[in-house]
C-alpha positions as CSV (number, residue, x, y, z in Angstrom):
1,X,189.2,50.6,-11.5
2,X,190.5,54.0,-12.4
3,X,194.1,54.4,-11.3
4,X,195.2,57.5,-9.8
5,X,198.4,59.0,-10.9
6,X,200.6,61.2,-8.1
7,X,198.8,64.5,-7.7
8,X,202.0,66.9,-7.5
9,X,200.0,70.7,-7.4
10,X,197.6,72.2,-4.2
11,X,194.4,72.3,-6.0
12,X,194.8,68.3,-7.0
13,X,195.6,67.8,-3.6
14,X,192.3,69.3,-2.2
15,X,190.8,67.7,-4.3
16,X,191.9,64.0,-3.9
17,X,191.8,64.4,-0.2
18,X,187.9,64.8,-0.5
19,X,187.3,62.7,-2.8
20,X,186.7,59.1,-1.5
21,X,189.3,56.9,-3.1
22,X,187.8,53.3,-2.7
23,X,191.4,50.8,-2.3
24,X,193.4,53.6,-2.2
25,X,197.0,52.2,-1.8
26,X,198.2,55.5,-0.3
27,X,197.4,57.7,2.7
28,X,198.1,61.1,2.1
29,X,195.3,61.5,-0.4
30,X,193.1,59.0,0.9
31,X,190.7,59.6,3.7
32,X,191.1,59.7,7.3
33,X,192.3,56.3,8.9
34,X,188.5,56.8,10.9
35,X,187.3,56.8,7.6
36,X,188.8,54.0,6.6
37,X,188.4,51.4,9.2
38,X,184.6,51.7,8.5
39,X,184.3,51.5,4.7
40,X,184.3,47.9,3.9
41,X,188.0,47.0,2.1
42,X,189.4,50.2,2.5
43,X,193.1,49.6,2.7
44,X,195.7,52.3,2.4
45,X,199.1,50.8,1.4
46,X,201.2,54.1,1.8
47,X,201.2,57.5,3.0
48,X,200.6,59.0,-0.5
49,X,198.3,57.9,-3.3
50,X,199.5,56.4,-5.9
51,X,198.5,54.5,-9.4
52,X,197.9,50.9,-8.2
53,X,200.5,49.7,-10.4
54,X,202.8,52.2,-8.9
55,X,202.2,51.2,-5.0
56,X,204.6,48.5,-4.8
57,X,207.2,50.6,-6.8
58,X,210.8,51.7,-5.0
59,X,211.8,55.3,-6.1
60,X,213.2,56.1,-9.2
61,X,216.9,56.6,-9.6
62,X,217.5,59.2,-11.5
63,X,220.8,60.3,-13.4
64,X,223.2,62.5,-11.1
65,X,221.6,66.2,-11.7
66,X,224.2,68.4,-12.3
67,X,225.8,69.9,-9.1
68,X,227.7,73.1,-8.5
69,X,231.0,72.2,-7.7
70,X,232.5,73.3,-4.2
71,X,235.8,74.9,-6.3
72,X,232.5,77.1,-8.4
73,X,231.1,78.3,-6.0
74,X,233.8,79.1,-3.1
75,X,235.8,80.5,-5.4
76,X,238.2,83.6,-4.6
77,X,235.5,86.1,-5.3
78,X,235.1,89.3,-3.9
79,X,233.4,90.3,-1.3
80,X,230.0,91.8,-2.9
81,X,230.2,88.9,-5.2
82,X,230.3,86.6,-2.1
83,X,227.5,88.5,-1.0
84,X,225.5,88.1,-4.1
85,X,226.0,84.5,-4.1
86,X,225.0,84.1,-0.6
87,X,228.6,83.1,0.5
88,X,230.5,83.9,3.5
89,X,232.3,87.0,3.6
90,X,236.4,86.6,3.1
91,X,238.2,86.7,6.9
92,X,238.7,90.4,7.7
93,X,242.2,91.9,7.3
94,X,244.0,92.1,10.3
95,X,243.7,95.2,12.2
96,X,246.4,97.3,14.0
97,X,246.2,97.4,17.9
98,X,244.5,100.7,17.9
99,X,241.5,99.4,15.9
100,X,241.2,96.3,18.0
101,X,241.2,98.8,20.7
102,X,237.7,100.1,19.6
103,X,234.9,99.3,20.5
104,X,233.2,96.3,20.0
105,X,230.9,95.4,17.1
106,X,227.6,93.1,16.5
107,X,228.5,90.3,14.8
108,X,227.5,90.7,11.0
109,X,225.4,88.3,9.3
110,X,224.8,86.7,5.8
111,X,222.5,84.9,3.8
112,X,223.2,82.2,2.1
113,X,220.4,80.4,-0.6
114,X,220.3,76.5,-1.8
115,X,218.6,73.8,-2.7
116,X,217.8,70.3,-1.0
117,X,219.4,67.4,-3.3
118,X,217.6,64.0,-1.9
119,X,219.9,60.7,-1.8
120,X,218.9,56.9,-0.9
121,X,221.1,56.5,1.8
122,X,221.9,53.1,1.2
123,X,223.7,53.5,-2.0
124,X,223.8,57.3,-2.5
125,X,222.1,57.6,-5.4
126,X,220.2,60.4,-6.3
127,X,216.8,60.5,-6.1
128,X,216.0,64.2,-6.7
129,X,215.5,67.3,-5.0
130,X,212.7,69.3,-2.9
131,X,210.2,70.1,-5.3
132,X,209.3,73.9,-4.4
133,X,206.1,73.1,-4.9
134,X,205.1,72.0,-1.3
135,X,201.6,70.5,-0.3
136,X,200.7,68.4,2.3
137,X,203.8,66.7,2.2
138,X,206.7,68.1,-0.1
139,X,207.2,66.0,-3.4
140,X,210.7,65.1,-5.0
141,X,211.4,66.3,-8.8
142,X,214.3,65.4,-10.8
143,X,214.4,68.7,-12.2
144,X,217.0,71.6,-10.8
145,X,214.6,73.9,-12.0
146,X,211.6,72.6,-10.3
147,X,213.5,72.2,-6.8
148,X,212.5,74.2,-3.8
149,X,215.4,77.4,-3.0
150,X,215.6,77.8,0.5
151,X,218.0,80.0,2.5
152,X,219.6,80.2,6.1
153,X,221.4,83.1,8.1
154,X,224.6,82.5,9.7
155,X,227.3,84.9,11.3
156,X,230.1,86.3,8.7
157,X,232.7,83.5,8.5
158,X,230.5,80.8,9.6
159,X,229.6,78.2,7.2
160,X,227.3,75.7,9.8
161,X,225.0,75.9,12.2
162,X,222.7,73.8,14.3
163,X,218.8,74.7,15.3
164,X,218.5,77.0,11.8
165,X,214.9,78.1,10.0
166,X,215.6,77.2,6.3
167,X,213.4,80.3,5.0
168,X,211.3,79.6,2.0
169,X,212.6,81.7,-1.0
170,X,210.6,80.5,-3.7
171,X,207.5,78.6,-3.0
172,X,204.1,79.4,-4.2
173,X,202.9,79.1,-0.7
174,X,202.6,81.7,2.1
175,X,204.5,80.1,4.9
176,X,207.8,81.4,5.9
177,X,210.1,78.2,6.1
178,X,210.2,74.7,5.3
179,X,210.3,72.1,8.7
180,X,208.9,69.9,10.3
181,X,205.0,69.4,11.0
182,X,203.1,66.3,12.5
183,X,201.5,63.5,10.0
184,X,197.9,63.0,9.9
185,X,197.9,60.1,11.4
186,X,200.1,60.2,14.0
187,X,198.1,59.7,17.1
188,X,200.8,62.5,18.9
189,X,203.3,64.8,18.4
190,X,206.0,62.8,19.8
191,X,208.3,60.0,17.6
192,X,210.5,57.5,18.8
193,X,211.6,54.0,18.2
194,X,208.2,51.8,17.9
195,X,206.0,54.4,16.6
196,X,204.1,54.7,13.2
197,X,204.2,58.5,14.3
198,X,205.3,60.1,11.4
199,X,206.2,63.8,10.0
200,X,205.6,65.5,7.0
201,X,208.4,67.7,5.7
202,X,206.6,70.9,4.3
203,X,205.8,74.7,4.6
204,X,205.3,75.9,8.5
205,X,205.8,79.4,9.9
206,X,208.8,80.1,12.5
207,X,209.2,78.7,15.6
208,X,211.8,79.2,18.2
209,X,214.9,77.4,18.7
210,X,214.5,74.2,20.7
211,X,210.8,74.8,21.4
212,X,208.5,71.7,21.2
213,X,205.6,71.0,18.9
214,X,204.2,74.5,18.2
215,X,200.9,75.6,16.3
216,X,202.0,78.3,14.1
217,X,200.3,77.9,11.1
218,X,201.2,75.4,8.1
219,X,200.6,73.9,5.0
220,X,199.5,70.3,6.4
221,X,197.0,72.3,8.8
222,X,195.6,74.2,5.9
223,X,195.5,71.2,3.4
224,X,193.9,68.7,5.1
225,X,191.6,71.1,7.5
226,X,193.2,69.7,10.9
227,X,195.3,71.3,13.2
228,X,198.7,69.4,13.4
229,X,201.6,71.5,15.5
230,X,205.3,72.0,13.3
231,X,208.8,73.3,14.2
232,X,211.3,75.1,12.1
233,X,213.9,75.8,13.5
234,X,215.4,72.0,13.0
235,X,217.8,72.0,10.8
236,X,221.3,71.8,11.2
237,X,223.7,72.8,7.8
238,X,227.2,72.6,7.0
239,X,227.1,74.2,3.3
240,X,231.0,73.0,2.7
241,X,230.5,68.8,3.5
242,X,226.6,69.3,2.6
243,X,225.4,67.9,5.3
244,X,221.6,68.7,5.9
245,X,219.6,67.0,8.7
246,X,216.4,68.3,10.9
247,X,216.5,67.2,14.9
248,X,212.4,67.1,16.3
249,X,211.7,68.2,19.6
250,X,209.2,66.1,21.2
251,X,206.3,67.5,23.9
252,X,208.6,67.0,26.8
253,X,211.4,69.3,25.2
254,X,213.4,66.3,24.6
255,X,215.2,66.0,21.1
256,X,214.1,62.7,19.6
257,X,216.4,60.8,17.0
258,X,214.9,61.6,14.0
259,X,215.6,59.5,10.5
260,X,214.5,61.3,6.8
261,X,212.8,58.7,4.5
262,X,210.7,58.7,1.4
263,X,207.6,56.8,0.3
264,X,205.8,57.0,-2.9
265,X,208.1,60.2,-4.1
266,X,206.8,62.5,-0.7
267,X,209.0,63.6,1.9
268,X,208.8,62.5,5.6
269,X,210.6,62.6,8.8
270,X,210.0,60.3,11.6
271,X,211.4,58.1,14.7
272,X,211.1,54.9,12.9
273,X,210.8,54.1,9.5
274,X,210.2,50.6,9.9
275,X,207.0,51.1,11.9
276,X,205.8,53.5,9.7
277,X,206.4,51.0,7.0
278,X,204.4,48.4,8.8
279,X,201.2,50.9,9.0
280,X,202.0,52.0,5.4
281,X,203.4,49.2,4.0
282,X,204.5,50.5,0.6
283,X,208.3,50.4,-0.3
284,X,210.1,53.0,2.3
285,X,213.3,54.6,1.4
286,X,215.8,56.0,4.3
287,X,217.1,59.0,2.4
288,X,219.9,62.2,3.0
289,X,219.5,65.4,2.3
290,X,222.3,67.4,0.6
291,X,222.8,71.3,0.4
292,X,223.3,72.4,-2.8
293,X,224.4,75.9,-3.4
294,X,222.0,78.0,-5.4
295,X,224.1,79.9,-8.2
């Protein structure tokens, strides 16, 4: 039987997901689960296509790309080269009383660009980054170059935030931010502990803060030519510890626990990775996501 290698680009990815894969050992590229059930032997393994000598395959470990160091990059710069960087803004000089006495100012903002470095959480290695090019589900490259720049908007002086849209800087795609959006399969938009429900982490446009599942437009919806619902807003950052996780909102406006994972080199989100591995029972890595600085 022909084996099928990872398909990485859009146009492979419309193309696999017509084409009937007969034993398909992954979902993402296969056809619908519908689809499956009724041809005779049609068994998807994991959530993405893969070569059949691949499909029982645990990521591969890549050496430690190289990182900007915190000491590069919050260096003592000035100001405008703060601001070129994306940094925060140096603490303003203190004021005598009579400018204090003035009136009051909006707070200023700045943006601030990076890139998603993807660990195995259970020994931190490094797996690789968010590929910027995002399909269905967004792949994971080794390469620095290849990785996905994204950027958020905080107040001057503020390096975290909670419920922030990670705006798309770079992808070839026409979506605004990179989030959250609901898995093919999932037979609703809610996850929890128990569920196969799943997410795919890829290209949506904006949503508000805190809203639940939204239909906005987005690159699983356009891909696999069903509606699925997305939020972006997600994502809370601290750019100093790195710390980069995404917080779902189910239907009920409830925040649901929500772990990152990885199977066959995509990108997923979900309420319990464990029952997603039983539907897709391919090798499932729980994963971290690190902010990287872009420089």
């Amino acid at each position: 039987m022909r084996a099928f290698a990872i398909l990485s680009g859009l146009a492979a990815l419309s193309s696999a997901v017509a084409a009937p894969l007969t034993g398909c050992t992954s979902e993402l590229f296969c056809d619908s689960s519908a689809t499956l059930n009724a041809r005779s032997g049609g068994v998807c393994l994991a959530e993405l296509c893969v070569d059949a000598s691949q499909a029982g395959a645990a990521p591969l470990k890549r050496d430690a790309p190289t990182v900007p160091s915190k000491a590069s990059v919050y260096a003592d710069l000035t100001n405008s080269e703060r601001l070129a960087r994306g940094l925060p803004l140096k603490p303003p000089a203190r004021r005598t009383k009579a400018a204090r006495d003035g009136a009051a100012s909006p707070v200023p903002s700045y943006t601030a660009k990076g890139h998603l470095l993807v660990r195995d959480a259970g020994d931190n290695s490094v797996i690789g980054y968010a590929s910027k090019t995002v399909s269905t589900a967004t792949l994971i490259t080794p390469d620095l170059v290849n990785a996905l720049t994204v950027s958020i908007t905080l107040p001057v002086g503020a390096t975290s935030g909670s419920q922030l849209n990670l705006a798309q800087v770079d992808s070839p795609n026409a979506f605004t931010s990179f989030g959250l959006v609901q898995g093919r399969d999932s037979t609703t938009t809610d996850i929890s502990t128990g569920s196969f429900n799943y997410l795919y982490i890829s290209s949506t446009n904006d949503t508000a803060a805190g809203s639940s599942p939204q239909q906005p437009g987005n690159m699983p919806s356009n891909s696999l030519g069903t509606t699925r619902s997305s939020e972006s807003a997600v994502w809370t950052i601290d750019m100093v510890s790195g710390t980069v996780f995404p917080t779902w909102i189910n239907s009920g406006g409830v925040a649901a626990t929500t772990q990152l994972f990885t199977q066959s080199n995509a990108l997923y989100a979900g309420g319990d990775a464990d029952a997603f591995g039983a539907r897709y029972p391919s090798p499932v890595t729980l994963i971290t996501l690190t902010w990287v600085p872009a420089v």
